[in-house]
Structures are given as C-alpha cells and as structure tokens.
C-alpha positions as CSV (number, residue, x, y, z in Angstrom):
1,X,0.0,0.0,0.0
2,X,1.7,3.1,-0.7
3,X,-0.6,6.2,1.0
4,X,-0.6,9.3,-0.3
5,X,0.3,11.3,2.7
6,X,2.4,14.5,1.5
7,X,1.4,17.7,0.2
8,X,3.6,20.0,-1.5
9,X,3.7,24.1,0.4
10,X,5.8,26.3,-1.5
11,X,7.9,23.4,-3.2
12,X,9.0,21.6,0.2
13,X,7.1,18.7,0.8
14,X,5.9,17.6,4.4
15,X,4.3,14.9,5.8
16,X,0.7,15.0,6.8
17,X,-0.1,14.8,10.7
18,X,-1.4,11.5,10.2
19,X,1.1,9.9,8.7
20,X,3.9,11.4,10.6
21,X,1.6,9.7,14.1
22,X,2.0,6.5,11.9
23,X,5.4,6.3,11.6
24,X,5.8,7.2,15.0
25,X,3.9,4.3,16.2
26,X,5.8,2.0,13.9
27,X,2.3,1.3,11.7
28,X,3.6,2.9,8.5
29,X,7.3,2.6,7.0
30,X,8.8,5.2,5.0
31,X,7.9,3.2,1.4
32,X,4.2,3.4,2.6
33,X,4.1,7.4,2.0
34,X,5.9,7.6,-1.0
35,X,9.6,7.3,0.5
36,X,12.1,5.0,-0.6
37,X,15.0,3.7,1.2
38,X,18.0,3.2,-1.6
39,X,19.1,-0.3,-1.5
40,X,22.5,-0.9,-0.2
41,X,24.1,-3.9,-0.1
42,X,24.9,-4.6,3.3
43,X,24.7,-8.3,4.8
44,X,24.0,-7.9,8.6
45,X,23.7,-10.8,11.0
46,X,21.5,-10.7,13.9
47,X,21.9,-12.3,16.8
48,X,19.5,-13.1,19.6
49,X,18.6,-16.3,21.7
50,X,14.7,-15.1,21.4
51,X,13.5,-16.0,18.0
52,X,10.3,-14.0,18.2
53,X,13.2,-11.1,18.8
54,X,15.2,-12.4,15.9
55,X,11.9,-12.1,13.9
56,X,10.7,-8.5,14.9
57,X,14.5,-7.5,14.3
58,X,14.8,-9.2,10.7
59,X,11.0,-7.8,9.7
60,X,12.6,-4.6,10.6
61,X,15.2,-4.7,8.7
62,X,13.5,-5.8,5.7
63,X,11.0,-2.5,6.1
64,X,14.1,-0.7,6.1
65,X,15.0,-2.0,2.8
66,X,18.0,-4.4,3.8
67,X,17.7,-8.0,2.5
68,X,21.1,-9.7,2.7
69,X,20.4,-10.9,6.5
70,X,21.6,-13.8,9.0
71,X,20.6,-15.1,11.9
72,X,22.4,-16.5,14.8
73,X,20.7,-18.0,18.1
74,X,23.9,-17.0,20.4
75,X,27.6,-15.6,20.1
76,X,29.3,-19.0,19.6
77,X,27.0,-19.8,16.4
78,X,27.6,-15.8,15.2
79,X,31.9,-16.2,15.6
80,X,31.0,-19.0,13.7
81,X,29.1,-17.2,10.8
82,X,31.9,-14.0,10.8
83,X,34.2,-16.9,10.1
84,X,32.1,-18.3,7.2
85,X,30.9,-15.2,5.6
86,X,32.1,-11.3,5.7
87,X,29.2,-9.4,7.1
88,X,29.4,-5.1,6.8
89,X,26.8,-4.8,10.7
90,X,26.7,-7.2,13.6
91,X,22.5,-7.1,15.5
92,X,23.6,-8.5,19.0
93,X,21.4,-9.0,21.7
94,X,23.0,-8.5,25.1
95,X,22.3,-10.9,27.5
96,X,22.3,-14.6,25.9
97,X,24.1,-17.9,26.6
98,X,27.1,-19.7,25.8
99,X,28.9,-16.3,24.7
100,X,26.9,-13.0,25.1
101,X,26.7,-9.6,23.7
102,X,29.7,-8.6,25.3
103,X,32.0,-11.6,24.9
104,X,31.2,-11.5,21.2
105,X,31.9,-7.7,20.9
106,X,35.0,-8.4,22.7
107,X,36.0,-11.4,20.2
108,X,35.2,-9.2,17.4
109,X,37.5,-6.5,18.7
110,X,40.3,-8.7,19.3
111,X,40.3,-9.9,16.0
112,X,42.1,-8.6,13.0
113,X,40.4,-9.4,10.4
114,X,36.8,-8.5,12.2
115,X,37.8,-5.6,14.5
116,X,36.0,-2.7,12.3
117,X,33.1,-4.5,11.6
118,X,29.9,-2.2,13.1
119,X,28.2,-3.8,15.9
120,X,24.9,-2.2,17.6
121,X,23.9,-3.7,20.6
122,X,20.4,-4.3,21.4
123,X,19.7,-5.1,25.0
124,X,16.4,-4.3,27.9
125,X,19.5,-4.0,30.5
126,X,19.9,-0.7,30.9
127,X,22.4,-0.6,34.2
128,X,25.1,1.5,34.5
129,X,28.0,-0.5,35.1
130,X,27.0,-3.5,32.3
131,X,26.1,-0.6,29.7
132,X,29.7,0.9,30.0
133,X,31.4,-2.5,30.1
134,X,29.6,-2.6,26.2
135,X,31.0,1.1,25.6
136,X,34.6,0.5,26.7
137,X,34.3,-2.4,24.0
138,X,33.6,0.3,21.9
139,X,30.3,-0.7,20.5
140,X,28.8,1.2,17.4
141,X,25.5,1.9,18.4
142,X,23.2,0.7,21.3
143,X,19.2,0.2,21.6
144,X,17.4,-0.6,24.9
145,X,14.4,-2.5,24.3
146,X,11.4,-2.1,23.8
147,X,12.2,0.1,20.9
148,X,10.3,1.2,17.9
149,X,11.2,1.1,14.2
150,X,12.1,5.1,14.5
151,X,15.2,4.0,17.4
152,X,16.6,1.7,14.5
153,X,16.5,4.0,11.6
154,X,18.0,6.7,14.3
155,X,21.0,4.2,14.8
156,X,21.6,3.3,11.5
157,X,21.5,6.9,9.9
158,X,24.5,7.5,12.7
159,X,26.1,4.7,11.1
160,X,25.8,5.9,7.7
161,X,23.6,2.6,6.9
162,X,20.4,4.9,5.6
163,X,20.5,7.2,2.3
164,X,16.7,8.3,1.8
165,X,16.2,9.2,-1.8
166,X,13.2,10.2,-3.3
C-alpha cells in the first residue's frame, strides 16, 4: 500500500499529521508514504537467543529496505558465521548464553580481520555499570528495548547505513 500522505507548500514537501503519528507508532514505513530507502548492499547478522526477537528485528530490517540478513541464536553460532561469511553490521542481543553480547563484541575486537566491523547492541539492560562495560568495548551503536522502528532507523542513519532518496 503506498498512502498518499504528503502535500507539497511552496515546493517543500511535508508529511501529513497523520502519517507522521504512523510512523511514529511504527504502523507505516517510509515506502508506505511515498519514501524509498535506496538499496544498499549490506549483509547484517543478527543475533539473539529469542526467535520472536530475531523475527521482529529481521521484519525490521527488511522495512528498512536491507535483505542480505543472518541469523544467529547465540555468540558462539555468530563467531561461527563472521568466520564463514564477511558481514558489513553485527544485530547482538546482550544478554544470551554460551557467549553474550559482550563476549562477542570483545571477540570481534580482538580480531584482525573483524575488528572494524559495526556492531549495535540491542539489550532491555539498561544498568550502569554493564552498559559501559559494552562502551569501553567500543560498540557502534546501542538500543534498549522495547524500541520502535524510528530508534533503528535513528541508529543506522549515525552509522551511515540509511541514504533516503526520493
């Protein structure tokens, strides 16, 4: 569906009230009013134990215009997949077993041939101490949960991952 939901004023065009409330609340995306997200060819794993979160994350991504996309369960299967496949953006949930957010961060700093790929972190833990842990790791971008699909494209303009053309 693709809702006209712009007018023109003195040739700038703006979004209508109603369509800027819907992408607020994460029930429109930016192809549904007329705006198109230019196609970049970036392969992005995400990695979460939840699969429902894994789900909400890749449906996301997809809205966002990204296609190329992986999915791991935990860190251990993900340092698997970075060995397997160059990715350009690591999704990591936080708190997970076997290795977590932050032991996979810290493996991904360490190594050479990894060490400047992005990572955002994406966690509901939102304590002091753990969240600076994750900074001193020197994490690319970070998302407390719940979040809405306005927090990711926030993140990813800062990384440079979003060109909106028209």
């Amino acid at each position: 569906m693709n809702l006209c939901l712009r007018y023109k004023v003195l040739n700038e065009e703006f979004l209508t009230p109603l369509a800027s409330y819907l992408l607020r609340q994460n029930e429109l995306g930016l192809s549904d009013i007329g705006i198109t997200i230019k196609e970049r060819q970036v392969k992005i794993l995400v990695v979460d134990d939840m699969g429902s979160m894994r789900h909400v994350m890749i449906g996301m991504l997809r809205r966002l215009g990204f296609t190329d996309i992986d999915e791991a369960t935990d860190g251990k299967r993900a340092l698997e997949l970075l060995e397997e496949k160059p990715y350009q953006l690591v999704i990591s949930d936080l708190n997970m077993p076997h290795i977590d957010g932050l032991a996979l961060l810290h493996e991904i700093r360490t190594r050479p041939a990894l060490k400047n790929l992005k990572l955002v972190m994406v966690t509901c833990e939102n304590g002091r101490e753990r969240v600076q842990q994750v900074l001193l790791e020197k994490v690319d971008g970070f998302i407390i949960k719940p979040f809405s699909m306005a927090t990711l494209e926030k993140q990813f303009k800062k990384l440079h991952l979003l060109e909106l053309i028209e």
